[in-house]
C-alpha positions in Angstrom: -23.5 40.1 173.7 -21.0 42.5 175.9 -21.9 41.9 179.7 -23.2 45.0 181.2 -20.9 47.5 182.6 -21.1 47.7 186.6 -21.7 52.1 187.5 -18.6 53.3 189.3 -20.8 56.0 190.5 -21.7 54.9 194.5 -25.0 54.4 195.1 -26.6 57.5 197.1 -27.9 56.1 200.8 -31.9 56.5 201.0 -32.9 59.7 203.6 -35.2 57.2 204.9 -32.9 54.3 205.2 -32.9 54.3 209.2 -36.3 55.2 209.5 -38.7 53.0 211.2 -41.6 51.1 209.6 -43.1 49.3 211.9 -46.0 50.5 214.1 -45.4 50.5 217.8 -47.9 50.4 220.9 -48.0 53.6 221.6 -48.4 53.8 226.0 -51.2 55.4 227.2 -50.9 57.9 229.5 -55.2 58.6 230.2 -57.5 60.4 228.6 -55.9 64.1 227.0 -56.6 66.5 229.4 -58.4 69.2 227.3 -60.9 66.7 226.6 -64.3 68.4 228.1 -62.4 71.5 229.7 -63.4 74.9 228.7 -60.6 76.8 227.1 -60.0 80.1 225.1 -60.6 79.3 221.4 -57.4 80.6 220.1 -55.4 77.9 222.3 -57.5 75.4 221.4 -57.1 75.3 217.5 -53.2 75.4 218.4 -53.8 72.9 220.6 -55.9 70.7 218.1 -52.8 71.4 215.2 -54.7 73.6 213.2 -52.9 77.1 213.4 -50.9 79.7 216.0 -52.7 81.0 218.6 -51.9 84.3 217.0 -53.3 83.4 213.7 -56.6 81.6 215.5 -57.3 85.6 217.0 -57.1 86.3 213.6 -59.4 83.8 212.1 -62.0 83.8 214.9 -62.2 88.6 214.3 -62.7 87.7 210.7 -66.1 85.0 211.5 -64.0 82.2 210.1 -64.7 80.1 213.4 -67.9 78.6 215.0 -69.1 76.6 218.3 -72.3 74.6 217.5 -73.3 76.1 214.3 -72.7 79.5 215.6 -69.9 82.1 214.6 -67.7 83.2 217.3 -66.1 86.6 217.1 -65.4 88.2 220.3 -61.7 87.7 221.7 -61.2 85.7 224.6 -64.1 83.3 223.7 -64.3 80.1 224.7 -65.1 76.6 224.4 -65.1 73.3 225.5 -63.3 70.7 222.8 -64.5 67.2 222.6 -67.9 68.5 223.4 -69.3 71.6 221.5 -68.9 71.3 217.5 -66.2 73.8 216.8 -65.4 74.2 213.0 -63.2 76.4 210.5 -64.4 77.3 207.3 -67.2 75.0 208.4 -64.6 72.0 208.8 -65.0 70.4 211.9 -61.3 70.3 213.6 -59.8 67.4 215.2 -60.8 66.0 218.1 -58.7 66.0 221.5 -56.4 62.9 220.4 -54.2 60.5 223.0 -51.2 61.7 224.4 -47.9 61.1 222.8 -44.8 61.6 224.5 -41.3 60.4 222.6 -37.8 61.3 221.4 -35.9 60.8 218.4 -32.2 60.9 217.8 -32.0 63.3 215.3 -29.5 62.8 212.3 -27.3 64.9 210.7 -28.1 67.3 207.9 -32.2 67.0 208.5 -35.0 70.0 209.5 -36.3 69.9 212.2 -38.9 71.0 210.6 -42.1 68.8 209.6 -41.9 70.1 206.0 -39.6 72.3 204.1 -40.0 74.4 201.2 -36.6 73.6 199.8 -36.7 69.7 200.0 -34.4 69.1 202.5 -35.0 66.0 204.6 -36.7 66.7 207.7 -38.1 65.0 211.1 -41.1 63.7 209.7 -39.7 61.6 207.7 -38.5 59.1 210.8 -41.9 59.0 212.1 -43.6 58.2 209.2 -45.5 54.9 211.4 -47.1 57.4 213.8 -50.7 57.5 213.9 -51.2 60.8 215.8 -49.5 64.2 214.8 -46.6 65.2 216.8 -44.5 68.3 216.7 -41.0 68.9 217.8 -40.6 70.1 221.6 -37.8 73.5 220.9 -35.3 72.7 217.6 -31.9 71.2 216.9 -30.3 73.1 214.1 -29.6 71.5 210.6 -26.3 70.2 211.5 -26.6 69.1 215.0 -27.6 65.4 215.8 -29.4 64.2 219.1 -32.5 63.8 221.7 -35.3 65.7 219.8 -38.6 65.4 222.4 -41.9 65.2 220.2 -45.6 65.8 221.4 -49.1 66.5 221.0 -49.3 68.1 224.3 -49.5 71.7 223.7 -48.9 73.2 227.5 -45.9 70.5 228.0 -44.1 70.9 225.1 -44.7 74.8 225.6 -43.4 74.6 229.0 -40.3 72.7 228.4 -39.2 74.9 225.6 -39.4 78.0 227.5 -36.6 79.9 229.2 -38.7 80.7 232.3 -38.4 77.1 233.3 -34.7 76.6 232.8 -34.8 72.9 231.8 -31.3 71.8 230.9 -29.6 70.5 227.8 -26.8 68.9 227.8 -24.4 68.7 224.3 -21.6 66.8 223.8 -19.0 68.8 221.7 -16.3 68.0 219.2 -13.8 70.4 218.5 -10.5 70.7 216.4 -7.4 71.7 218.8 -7.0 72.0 222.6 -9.5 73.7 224.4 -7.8 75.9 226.9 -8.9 76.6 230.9 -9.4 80.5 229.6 -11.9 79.3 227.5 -13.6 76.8 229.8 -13.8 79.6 232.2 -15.7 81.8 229.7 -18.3 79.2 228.8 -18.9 79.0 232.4 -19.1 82.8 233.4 -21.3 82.7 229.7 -20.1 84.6 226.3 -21.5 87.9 224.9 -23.3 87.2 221.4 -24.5 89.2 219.2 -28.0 89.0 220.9 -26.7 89.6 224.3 -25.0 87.5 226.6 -25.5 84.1 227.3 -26.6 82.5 230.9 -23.5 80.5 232.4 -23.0 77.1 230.9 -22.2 73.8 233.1 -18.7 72.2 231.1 -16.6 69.2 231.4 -13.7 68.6 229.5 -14.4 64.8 228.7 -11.0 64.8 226.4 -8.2 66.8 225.1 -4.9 67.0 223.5 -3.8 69.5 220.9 -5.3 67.9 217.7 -8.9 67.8 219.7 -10.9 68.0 222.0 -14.3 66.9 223.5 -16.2 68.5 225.9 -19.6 68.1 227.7 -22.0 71.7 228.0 -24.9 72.2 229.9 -27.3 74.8 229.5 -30.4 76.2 230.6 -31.6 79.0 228.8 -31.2 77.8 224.8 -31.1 80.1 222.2 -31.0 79.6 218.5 -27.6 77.8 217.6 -26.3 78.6 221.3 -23.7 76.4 221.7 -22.4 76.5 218.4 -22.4 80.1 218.2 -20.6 79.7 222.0 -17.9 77.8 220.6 -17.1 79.8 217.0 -17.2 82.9 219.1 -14.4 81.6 221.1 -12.7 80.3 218.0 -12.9 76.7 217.5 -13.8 74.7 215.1 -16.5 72.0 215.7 -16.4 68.7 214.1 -19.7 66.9 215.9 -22.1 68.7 217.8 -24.7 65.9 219.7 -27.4 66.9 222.2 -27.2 63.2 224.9 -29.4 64.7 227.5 -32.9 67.3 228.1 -33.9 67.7 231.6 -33.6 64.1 233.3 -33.6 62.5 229.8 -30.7 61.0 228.3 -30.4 59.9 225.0 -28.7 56.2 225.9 -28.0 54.2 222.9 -30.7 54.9 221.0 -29.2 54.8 217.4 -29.8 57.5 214.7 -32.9 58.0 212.6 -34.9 55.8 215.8 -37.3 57.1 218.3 -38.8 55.6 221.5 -41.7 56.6 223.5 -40.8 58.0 226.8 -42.4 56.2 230.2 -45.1 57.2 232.5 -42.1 57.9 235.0 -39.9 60.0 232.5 -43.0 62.3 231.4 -44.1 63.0 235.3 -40.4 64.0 235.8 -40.9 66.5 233.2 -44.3 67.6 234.3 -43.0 68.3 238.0 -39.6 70.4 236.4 -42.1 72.7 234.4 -44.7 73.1 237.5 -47.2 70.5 235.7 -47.8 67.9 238.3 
């Protein structure tokens, strides 16, 4: 009997190789603060995960929403969730849930999506272990790895991904060929893109020499693909693109495809930067 051949085609790595399996104690920052308040409708079925404010107006016009057995129509009504019975196509929708506060260093070539049409890996797929639903605080584009915040606090993670609040995110950039002082000084004044000019960007060069360099960019006011569209509007090539730091967070050593839960401390830092505390 001939001994079976060994494949030379190499095994293709599992997407979900790094992810983590075990459950974790997840900290507990109090009771959620919705719990008992009363709140418009709309923001509380996005709060709650079950739709866009947007789509909730929509939803409650159409008598597809009731509070204790009772339809709700009017715009601008309100609740209190955790205590009246609020429902959607009579099913009752989740209950204020714990706090979750963490971040995840995002690998290469994944959504940061929680599902996608096409198949492509995405985020959910590294917190798998999580007993509560969490969505990503703001996006890291496809190709871009690093500190990805997730919650299940609506009003935080709103906050900290708006531009009125200005919270910083630092990159730390890659690039084929010597970056030149012209160019520094143009990241820093900011660079006109196709949707308008850019803020000014906080840059160090951390190294160069004219097969590469690698730089460290700050900014405040992110846009879609900003710093990459930055740097290919100045011309250069980027080779790794790695967000290390949002707000007073850094990302450390945490390796890729692994998440932690942030601390007590870290999360008031936040609250206070967005005008939360």
């Amino acid at each position: 009997m001939k001994p079976r051949r060994k494949s030379s085609q190499p095994r293709r790595p599992s997407a979900t190789r790094s992810t983590q399996t075990t459950t974790k104690e997840i900290p507990d920052f109090g009771p959620p603060a919705e719990s008992g308040e009363e709140k418009r409708l709309n923001r509380i079925l996005s709060l709650a995960g079950v739709t866009s404010r947007r789509k909730a107006d929509e939803w409650i016009a159409e008598g597809r929403v009731t509070v204790n057995g009772k339809a709700v129509t009017e715009a601008g009504a309100k609740a209190r969730w955790g205590i009246d019975r609020i429902a959607v196509d009579g099913r009752p929708i989740p209950a204020p849930a714990a706090r979750v506060y963490l971040m995840l260093n995002k690998p290469f070539a994944v959504m940061c999506s929680l599902s996608d049409p096409e198949g492509r890996p995405t985020v959910a797929e590294y917190l798998k272990d999580l007993p509560v639903r969490v969505y990503p605080v703001g996006r890291l584009d496809f190709d871009t790895l690093g500190l990805l915040l997730f919650t299940n606090d609506g009003e935080w993670a709103f906050r900290l991904s708006h531009p009125r609040y200005r919270v910083p995110r630092t990159y730390k950039a890659t690039l084929a060929g010597e970056i030149t002082e012209a160019d520094l000084a143009a990241l820093r004044r900011g660079v006109p893109l196709q949707d308008g000019p850019t803020g000014p960007a906080t840059v160090t060069v951390v190294s160069r020499s004219p097969e590469q360099s690698v730089i460290r960019i700050t900014i405040t006011r992110g846009r879609n693909r900003q710093v990459r569209r930055m740097l290919e509007t100045l011309g250069y090539k980027i080779i790794h693109l790695i967000r290390i730091g949002f707000g007073p967070l850094a990302l450390g050593d945490l390796k890729i495809g692994r998440y932690r839960f942030l601390t007590l401390a870290e999360v008031e830092d936040l609250r206070s930067m967005v005008g939360l505390a």
